[in-house]
C-alpha positions in Angstrom: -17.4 -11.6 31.8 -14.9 -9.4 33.5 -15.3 -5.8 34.3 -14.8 -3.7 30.7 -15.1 -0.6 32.9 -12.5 2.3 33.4 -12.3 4.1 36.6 -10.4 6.7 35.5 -11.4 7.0 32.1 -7.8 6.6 30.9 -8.2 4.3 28.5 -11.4 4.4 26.0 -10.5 1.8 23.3 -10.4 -0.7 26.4 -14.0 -2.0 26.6 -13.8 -2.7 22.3 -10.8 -4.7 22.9 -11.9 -6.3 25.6 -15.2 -7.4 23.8 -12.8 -9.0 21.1 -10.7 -10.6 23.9 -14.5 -11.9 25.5 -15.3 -12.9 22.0 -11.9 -15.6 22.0 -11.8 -16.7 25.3 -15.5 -17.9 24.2 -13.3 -20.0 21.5 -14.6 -17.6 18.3 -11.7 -17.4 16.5 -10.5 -13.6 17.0 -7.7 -11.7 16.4 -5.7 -9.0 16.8 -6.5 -7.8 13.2 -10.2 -8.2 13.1 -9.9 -6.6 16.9 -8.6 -3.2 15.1 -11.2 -3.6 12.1 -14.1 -3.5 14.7 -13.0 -0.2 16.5 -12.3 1.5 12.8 -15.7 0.4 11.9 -16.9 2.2 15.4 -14.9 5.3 14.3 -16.6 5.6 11.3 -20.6 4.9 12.5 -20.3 8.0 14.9 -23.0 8.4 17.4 -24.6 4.9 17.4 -26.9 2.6 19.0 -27.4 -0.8 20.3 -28.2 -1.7 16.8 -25.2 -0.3 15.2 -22.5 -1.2 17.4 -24.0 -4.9 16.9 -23.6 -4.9 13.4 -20.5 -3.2 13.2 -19.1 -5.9 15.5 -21.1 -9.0 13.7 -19.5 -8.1 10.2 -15.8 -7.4 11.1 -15.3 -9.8 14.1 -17.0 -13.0 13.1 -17.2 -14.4 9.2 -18.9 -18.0 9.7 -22.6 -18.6 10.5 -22.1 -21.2 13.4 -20.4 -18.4 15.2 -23.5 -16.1 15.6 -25.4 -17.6 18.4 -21.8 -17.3 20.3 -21.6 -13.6 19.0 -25.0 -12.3 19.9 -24.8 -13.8 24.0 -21.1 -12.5 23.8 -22.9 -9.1 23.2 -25.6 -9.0 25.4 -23.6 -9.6 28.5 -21.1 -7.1 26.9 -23.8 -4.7 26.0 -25.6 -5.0 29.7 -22.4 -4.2 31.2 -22.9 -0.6 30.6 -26.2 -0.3 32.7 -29.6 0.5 31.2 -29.9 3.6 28.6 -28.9 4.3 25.2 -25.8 2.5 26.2 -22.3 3.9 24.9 -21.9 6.7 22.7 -19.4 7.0 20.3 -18.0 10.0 18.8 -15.5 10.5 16.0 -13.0 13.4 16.4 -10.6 14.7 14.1 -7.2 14.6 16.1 -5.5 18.0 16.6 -1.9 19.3 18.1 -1.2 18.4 21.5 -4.0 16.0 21.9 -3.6 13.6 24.4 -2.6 9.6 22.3 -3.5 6.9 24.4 -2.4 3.3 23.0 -4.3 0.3 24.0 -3.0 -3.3 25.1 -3.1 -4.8 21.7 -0.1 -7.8 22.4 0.2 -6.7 18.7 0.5 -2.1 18.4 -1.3 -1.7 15.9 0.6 1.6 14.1 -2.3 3.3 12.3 -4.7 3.7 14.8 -4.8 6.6 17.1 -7.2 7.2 20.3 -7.3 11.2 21.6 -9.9 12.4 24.9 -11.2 15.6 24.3 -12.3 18.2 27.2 -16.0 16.4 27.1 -15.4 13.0 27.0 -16.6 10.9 30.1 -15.1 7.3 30.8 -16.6 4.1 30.2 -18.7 2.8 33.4 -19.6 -0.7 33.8 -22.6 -0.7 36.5 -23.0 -3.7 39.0 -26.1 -5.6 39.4 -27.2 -3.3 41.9 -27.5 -0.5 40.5 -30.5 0.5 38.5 -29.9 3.4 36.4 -26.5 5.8 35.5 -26.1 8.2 37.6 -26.9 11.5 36.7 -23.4 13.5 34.3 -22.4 9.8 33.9 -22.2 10.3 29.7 -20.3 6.8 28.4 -18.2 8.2 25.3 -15.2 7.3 23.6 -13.4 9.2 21.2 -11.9 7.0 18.7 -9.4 9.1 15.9 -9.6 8.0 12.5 -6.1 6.2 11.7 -3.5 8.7 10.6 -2.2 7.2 7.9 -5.4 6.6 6.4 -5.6 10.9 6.4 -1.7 10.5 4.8 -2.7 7.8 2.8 -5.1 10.7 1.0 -3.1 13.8 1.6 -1.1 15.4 -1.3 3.2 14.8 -1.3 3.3 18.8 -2.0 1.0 19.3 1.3 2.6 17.7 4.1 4.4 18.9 6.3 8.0 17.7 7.6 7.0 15.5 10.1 4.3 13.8 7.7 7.0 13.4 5.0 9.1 11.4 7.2 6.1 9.1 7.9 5.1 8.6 4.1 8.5 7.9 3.6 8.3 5.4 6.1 5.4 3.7 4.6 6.4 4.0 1.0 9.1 1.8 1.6 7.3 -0.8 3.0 4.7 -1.2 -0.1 5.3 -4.2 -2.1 6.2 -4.1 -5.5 5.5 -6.9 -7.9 6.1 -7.2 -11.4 4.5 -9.6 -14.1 6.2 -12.9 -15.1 6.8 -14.2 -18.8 7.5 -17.7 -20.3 10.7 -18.3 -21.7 12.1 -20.6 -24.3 13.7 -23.0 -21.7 12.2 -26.0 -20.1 12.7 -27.5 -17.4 11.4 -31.2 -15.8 8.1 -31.6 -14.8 5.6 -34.0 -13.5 2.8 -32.2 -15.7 4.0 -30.2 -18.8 3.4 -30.4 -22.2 6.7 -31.0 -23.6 7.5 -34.7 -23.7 10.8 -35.6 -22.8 12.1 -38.4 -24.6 15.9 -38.1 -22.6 14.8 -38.4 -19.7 11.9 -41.0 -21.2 14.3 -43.5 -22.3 16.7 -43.1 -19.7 14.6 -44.4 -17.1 13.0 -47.4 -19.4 17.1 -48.7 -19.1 15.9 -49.8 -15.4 12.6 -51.6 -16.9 14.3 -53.8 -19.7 13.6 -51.0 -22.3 9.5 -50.8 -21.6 8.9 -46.9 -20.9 6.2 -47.1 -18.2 7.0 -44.0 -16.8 6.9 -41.2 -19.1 8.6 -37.7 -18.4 7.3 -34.9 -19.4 9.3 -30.7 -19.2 7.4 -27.5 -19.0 8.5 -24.0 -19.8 9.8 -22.1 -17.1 9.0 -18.6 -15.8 10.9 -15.6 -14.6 10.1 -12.4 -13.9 9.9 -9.4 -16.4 12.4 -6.6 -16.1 11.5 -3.2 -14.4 12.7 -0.2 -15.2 11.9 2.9 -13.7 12.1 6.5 -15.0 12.4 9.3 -12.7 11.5 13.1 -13.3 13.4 15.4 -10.9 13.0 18.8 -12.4 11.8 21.9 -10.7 8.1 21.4 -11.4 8.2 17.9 -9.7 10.5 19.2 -6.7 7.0 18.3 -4.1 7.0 14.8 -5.9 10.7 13.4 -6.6 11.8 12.2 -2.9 8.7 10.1 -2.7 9.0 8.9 -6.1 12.4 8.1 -5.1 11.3 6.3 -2.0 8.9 4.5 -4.4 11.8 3.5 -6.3 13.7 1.9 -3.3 10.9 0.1 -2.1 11.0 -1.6 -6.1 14.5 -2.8 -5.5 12.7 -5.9 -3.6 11.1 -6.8 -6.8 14.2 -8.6 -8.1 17.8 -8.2 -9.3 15.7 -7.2 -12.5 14.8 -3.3 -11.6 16.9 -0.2 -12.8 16.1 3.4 -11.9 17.4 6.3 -14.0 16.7 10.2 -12.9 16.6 13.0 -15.2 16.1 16.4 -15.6 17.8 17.9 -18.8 20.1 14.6 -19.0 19.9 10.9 -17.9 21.7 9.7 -14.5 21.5 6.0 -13.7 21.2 5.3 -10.0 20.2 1.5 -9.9 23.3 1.1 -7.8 23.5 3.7 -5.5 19.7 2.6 -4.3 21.0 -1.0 -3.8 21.7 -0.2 0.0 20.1 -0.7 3.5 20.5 2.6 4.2 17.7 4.5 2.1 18.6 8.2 3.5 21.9 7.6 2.8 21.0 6.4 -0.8 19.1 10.1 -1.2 21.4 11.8 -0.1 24.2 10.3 -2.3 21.5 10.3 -5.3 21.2 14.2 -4.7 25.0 14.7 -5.0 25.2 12.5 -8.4 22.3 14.2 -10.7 23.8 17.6 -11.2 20.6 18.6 -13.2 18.0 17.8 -9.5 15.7 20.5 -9.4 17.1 22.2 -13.0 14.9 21.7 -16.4 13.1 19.3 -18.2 13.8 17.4 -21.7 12.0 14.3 -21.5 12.6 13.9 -24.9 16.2 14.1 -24.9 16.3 12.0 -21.8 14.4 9.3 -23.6 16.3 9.4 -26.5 19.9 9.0 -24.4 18.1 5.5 -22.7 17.4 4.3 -25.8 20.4 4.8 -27.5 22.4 3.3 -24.5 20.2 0.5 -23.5 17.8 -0.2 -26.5 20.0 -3.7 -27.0 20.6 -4.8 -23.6 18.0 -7.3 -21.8 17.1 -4.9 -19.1 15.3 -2.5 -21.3 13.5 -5.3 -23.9 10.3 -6.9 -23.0 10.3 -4.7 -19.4 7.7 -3.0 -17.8 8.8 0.5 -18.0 7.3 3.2 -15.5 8.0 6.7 -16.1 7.3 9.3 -13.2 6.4 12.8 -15.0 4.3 15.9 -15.4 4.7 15.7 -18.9 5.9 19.7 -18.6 8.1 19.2 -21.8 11.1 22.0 -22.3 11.8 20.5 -25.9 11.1 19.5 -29.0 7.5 17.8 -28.3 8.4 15.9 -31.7 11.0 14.4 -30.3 9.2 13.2 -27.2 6.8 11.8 -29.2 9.4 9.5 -31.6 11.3 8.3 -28.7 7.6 7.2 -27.1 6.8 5.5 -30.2 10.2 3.5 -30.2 10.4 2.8 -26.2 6.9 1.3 -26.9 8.0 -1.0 -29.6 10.7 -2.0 -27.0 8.9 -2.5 -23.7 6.3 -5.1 -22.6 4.3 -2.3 -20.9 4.8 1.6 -20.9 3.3 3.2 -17.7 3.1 7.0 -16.9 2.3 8.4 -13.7 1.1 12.1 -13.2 1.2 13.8 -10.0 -0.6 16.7 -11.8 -3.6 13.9 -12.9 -4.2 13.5 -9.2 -6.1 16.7 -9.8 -9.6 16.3 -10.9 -9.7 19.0 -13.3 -6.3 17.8 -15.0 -6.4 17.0 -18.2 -3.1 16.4 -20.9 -2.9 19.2 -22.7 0.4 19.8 -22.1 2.8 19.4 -25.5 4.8 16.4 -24.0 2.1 14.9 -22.2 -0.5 14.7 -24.9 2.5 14.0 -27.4 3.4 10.9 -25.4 -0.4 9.9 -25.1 -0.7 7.5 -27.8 2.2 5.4 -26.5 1.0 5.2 -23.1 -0.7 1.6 -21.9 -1.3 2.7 -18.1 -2.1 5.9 -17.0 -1.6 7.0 -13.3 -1.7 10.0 -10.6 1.2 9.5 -8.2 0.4 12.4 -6.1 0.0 10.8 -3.0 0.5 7.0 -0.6 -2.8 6.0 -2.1 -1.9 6.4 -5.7 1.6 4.4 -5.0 -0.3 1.4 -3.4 -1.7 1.9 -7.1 1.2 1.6 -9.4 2.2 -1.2 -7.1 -0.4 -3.1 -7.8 -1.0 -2.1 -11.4 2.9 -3.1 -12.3 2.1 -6.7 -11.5 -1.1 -7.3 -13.1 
């Protein structure tokens, strides 16, 4: 097995990788992905052992039981590499400003994983045959970051700083969005449905001298349920709104079937202005079309003007419906409340998400939020990256 040492100690994720690389050349099937699951699941064991690094690399690196015998020499020699002792310690660090960000030879970069040396940390030192024991200071550490977008991933819209926001932006677009399918009325031929087709039945028996040996069959077809989304930009969700709005541009993949609409005191649509490659250039024109960005709230009103407008039209009926609120109601919570009960009547699903309910202490009290309770079907915090990867996958279950 080659050398997984490091003269200079430049590089400390080296000798993990390189254990995966050992690992495939031994023909164990390997990659790049289970490569980067075994050094998170070092980062997160801390100090360790023989015993612990052994596990951690058994249950992330391999996942059939003819591999093991392979896995377990594949470790010895890796493990004996290091010399005698407690072998390698491993330390988890929480990365701070100006820390040095080394990136290892992945042939994929991985981009959530980052690797910083502290003041204390000591290379890796792979010991020859000859020699017996460490020598004396030689302390075999690595300091392995925990990913920083799993700390994003966590972390509040209203707490991060510039840099951070362009980064959750980043990722937001790139979530998938997925939204539940519906039979229709229409058929359409198949080999196995469960509508007979006599058309198609007798058409084909012309060929067989009127005998209908080969019987056809239709089945109803599927398309995908419409999406509409339903975005708060008032004052009180001012932390929230761009990454809601990045939310809503990363749903535009879900289909031709997805309209947005802001509000704040009135309704803006702006399904067409986020139908562009370009998503800063989609915000920024978004900001200069809703007047009312940053102003008030009347959910109710709002409501009431969708309805009106769209309550006939096919986008609107049957759709999954997501509206992105704190439920801080400036109007009449009455109204709210009547334009809830008729926008559930309309839509296949109504879902609310809550920045405020990513708060464990939150609970609806407010006059809009607990007048719109009774008509909500999914309830959600959208406070942070986590909580999107949420809705996404609660909109297509």
């Amino acid at each position: 097995m080659p050398d997984r040492g490091i003269a200079d100690g430049s590089d400390p994720l080296a000798p993990l990788v390189e254990f995966g690389r050992d690992l495939r050349r031994r023909g164990l099937p390997v990659g790049t992905g289970r490569i980067l699951t075994f050094c998170r699941a070092v980062a997160a064991l801390g100090l360790t052992d023989r015993e612990s690094l052994y596990w951690a690399g058994r249950v992330s690196l391999i996942a059939r039981r003819g591999d093991i015998d392979a896995f377990d020499r594949a470790f010895d020699d890796w493990y004996r590499s290091f010399g005698r002792g407690d072998g390698p310690r491993i330390e988890l660090t929480i990365p701070s400003t100006g820390a040095q960000r080394l990136e290892a030879n992945w042939g994929e970069q991985p981009d959530d994983l980052e690797i910083t040396i502290g003041a204390t940390a000591a290379s890796w030192k792979a010991l020859d045959d000859r020699d017996e024991e460490p020598a004396p200071g030689d302390e075999a550490a690595i300091r392995i970051v925990a990913s920083a977008v799993e700390v994003l991933r966590e972390k509040s819209f209203a707490e991060l700083s510039d840099e951070e926001r362009a980064r959750v932006a980043h990722l937001i677009r790139r979530l998938a969005v997925s939204v539940p399918r519906r039979r229709t009325r229409r058929t359409h031929p198949s080999a196995s449905g469960a509508v007979f087709d006599l058309r198609r039945t007798v058409r084909s028996s012309l060929r067989t001298q009127g005998e209908p040996f080969e019987r056809a069959w239709r089945a109803r077809r599927s398309r995908s349920r419409p999406l509409v989304l339903i975005l708060d930009v008032s004052g009180s969700m001012a932390p929230y709104s761009r990454a809601l709005m990045q939310f809503a541009y990363a749903a535009m993949t879900a289909g031709r079937r997805v309209e947005t609409f802001c509000f704040g005191t009135r309704l803006t649509r702006v399904t067409r202005t986020l139908r562009t490659k370009d998503p800063d250039r989609a915000l920024h024109e978004i900001g200069r079309q809703v007047q009312d960005w940053e102003g008030g709230t009347r959910i109710g009103d709002s409501l009431k003007s969708l309805l009106d407008g769209w309550s006939q039209r096919a986008a609107l009926r049957g759709a999954v419906v997501v509206l992105c609120s704190d439920g801080l109601e400036r109007g009449d919570p009455v109204v709210l409340r009547a334009q809830m009960v008729r926008l559930r009547r309309l839509a296949h699903r109504v879902v609310w998400v809550n920045p405020l309910k990513g708060s464990p202490r939150y609970e609806p009290l407010a006059r809009g939020m607990a007048a719109a309770m009774p008509s909500i079907d999914v309830f959600l915090s959208g406070h942070n990256l986590e909580s999107l990867e949420q809705l996404g996958r609660a909109l297509g279950a």
